[in-house]
VOGU-3710 file (C-alpha; in Angstrom, 3 decimals, decimal comma):
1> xxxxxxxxxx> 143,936/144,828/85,501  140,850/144,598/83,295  137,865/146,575/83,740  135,420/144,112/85,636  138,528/143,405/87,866  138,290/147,388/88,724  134,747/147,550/89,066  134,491/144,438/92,021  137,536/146,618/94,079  135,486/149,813/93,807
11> xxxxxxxxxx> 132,305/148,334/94,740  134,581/146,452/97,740  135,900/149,509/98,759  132,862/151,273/98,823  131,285/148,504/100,989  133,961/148,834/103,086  133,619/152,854/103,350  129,888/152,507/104,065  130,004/149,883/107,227  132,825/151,931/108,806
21> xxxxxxxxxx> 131,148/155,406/108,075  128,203/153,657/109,925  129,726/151,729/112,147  128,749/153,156/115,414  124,816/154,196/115,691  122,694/156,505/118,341  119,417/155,679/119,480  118,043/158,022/121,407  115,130/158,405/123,601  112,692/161,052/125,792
31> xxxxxxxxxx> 111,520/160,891/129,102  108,508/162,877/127,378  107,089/163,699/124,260  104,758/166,243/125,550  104,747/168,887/128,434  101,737/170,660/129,595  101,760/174,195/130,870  99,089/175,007/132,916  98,645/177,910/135,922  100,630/175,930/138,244
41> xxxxxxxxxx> 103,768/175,509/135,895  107,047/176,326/137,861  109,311/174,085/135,550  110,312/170,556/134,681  112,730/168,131/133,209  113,252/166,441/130,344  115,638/163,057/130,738  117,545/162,417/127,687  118,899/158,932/127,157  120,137/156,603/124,965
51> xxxxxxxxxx> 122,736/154,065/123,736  125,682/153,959/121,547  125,291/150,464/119,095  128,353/148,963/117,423  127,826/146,594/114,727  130,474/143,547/114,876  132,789/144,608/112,205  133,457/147,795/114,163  136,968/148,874/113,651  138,841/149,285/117,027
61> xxxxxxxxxx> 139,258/152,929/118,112  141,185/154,382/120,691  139,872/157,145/123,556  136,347/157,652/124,966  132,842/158,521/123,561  131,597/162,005/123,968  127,966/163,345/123,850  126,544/166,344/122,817  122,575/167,260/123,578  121,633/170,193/122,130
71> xxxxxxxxxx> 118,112/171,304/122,949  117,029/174,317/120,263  113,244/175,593/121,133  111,517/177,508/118,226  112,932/180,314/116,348  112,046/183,717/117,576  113,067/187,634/116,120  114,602/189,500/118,762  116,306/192,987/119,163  119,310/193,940/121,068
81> xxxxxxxxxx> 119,644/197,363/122,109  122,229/199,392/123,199  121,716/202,542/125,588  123,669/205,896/125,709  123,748/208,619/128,263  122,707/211,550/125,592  122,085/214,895/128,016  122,117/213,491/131,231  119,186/210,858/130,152  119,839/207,045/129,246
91> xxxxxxxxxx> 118,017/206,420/125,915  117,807/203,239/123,707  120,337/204,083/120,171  121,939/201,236/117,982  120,297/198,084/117,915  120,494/194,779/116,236  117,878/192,344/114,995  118,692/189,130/114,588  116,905/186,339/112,983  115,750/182,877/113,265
101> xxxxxxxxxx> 117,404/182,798/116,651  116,093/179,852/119,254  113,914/180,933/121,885  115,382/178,304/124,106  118,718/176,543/123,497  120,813/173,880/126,156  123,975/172,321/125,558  125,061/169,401/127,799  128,183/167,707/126,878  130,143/164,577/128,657
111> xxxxxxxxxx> 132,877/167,659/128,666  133,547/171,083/127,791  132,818/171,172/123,809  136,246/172,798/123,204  137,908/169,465/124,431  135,730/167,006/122,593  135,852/168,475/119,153  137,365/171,662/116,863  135,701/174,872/116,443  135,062/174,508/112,445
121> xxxxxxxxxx> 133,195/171,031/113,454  130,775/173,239/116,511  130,129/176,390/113,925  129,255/173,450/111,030  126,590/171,999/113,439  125,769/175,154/115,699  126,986/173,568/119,088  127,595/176,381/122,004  126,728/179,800/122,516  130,028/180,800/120,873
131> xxxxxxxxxx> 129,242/178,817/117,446  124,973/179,737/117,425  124,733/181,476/113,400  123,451/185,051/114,412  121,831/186,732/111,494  121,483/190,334/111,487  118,517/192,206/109,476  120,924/194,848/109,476  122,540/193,322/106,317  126,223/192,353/106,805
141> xxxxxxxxxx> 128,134/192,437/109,737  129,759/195,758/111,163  132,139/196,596/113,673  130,799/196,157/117,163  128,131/193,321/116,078  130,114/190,917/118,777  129,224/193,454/121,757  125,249/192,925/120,106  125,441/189,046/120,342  128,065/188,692/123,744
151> xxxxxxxxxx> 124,494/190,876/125,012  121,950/188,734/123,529  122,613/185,300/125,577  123,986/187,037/128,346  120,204/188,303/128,259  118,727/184,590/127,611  120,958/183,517/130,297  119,983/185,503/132,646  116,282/184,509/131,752  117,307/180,871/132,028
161> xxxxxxxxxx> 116,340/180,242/128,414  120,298/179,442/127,156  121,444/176,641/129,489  124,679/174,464/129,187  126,227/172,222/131,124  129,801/170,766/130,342  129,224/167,937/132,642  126,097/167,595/132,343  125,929/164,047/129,842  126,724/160,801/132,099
171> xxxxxxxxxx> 127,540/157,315/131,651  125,887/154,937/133,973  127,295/152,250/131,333  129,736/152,019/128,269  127,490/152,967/125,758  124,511/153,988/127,764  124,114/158,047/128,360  121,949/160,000/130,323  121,320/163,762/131,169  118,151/166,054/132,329
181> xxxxxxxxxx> 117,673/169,010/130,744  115,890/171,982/133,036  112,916/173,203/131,112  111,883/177,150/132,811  108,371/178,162/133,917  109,257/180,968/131,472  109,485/178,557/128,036  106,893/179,976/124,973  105,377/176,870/123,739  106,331/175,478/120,643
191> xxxxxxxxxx> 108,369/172,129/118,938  111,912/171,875/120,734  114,577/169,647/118,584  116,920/167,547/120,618  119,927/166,756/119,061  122,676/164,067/119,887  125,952/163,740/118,617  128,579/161,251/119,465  132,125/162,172/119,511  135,179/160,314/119,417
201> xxxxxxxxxx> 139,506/161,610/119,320  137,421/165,115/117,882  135,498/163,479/115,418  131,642/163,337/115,120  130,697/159,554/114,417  126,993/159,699/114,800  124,126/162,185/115,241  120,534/161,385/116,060  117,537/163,745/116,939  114,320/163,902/118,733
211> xxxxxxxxxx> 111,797/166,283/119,761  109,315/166,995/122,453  106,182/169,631/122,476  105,348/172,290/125,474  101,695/173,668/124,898  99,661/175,629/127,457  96,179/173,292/129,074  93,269/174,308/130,501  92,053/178,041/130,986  95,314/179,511/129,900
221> xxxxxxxxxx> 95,183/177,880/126,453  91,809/179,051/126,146  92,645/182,589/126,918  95,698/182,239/124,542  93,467/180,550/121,782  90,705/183,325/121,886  93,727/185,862/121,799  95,403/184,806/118,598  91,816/183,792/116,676  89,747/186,340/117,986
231> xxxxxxxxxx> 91,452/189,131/118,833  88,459/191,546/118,809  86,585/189,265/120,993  89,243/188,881/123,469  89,857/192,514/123,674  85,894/193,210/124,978  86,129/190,525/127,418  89,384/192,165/128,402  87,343/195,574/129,003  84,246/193,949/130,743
241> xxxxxxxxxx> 86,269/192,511/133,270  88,436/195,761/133,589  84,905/197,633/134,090  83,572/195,088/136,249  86,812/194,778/138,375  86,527/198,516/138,780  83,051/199,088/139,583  83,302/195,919/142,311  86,162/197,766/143,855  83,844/201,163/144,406
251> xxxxxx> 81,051/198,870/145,557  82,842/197,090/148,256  85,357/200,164/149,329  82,089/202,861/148,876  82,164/204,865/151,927  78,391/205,362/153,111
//
């Protein structure tokens, strides 16, 4: 086999490695790029859709798609703290800080994430509350740290900022998907990342993202404008008003 011979079969093959690496495709689409926030905010949804594509020399495969949207809102610092009963009085003792952590994160899968794919392939990508990367300022990790993070998004939960929904990813065609993601009144604004992956027999085929901002409108982001540029400023209005409330108050309830 001479050497040009061997160069064709290794360009053939690596032909052949690219179109079925890339045979399957996600494109992926929001029902908005852009969500206001304004006094009257109690919450809204953002449809996710899309459609699987297959290019003709697709290689037959066997089972069903599967598809992952993860929703990650902007990374935030946050402390977890642990109280103890120390002489009769609850106080605040250990506590963790972790790092880089999303401020909002939703996972909606076609089906429970443990059934569509391994746990090395959800810690890799950082799909599930069970597989989020928590890093401690602490340093490196010490006994107990799992009681810290099991706290954590039992505490986002319970805000409605970490959302999933095993079900939640439907198919009103072959290769068309669909799901809604809830979006709180209590969101900080921000860039949120939507991710899609596409699953097949436990394997990730495809992976596509978008992304979607939530800013305040109107008086509130002018109030939250003038407090992060001019603090000082902000901080005398906030006194005027508290003097002017008050001094209103003795006018109208001023007993003669």
């Amino acid at each position: 086999m001479n050497a040009a011979f061997r160069l064709a079969l290794l360009a053939g093959m690596l032909v052949l490695a690219l179109r079925q690496s890339s045979a399957e495709q996600l494109v992926v689409a929001l029902s908005t790029d852009h969500v206001k926030i304004s006094s009257s905010f109690t919450g809204t949804g953002v449809t996710v859709f899309g459609a699987i594509e297959r290019d003709a020399g697709t290689i037959s495969r066997g089972g069903v798609y599967d598809i992952v949207v993860v929703v990650r809102g902007p990374d935030e610092t946050l402390v977890t703290r642990r109280k103890e009963r120390v002489a009769g009085i609850w106080l605040n003792r250990a506590a963790r800080t972790f790092l880089d952590m999303p401020s909002f994160y939703a996972v909606h899968s076609s089906r429970p994430l443990n059934d569509i794919a391994p746990a090395e392939t959800l810690t890799r990508y950082q799909i599930g509350f069970d597989y989020l990367a928590f890093r401690a300022r602490e340093g490196r990790p010490e006994p107990g740290d799992e009681a810290f993070r099991d706290a954590f998004v039992r505490l986002k939960r319970e805000a409605g900022l970490y959302r999933d929904a095993p079900y939640g990813v439907t198919f009103p065609g072959s290769a068309v998907f669909q799901t809604t993601v809830d979006v709180p009144a209590n969101v900080p604004v921000g860039t949120y990342r939507v991710s899609v992956f596409l699953f097949r027999d436990s394997a990730m085929l495809a992976a596509n993202s978008a992304a979607f901002g939530i800013a305040k409108t109107g008086f509130e982001q002018f109030t939250f404008d003038l407090a992060r540029r001019n603090g000082y400023f902000y901080g005398l209005i906030c006194i005027a008003l508290a003097l002017l409330t008050g001094w209103l108050a003795g006018v109208l309830f001023r007993r003669d």
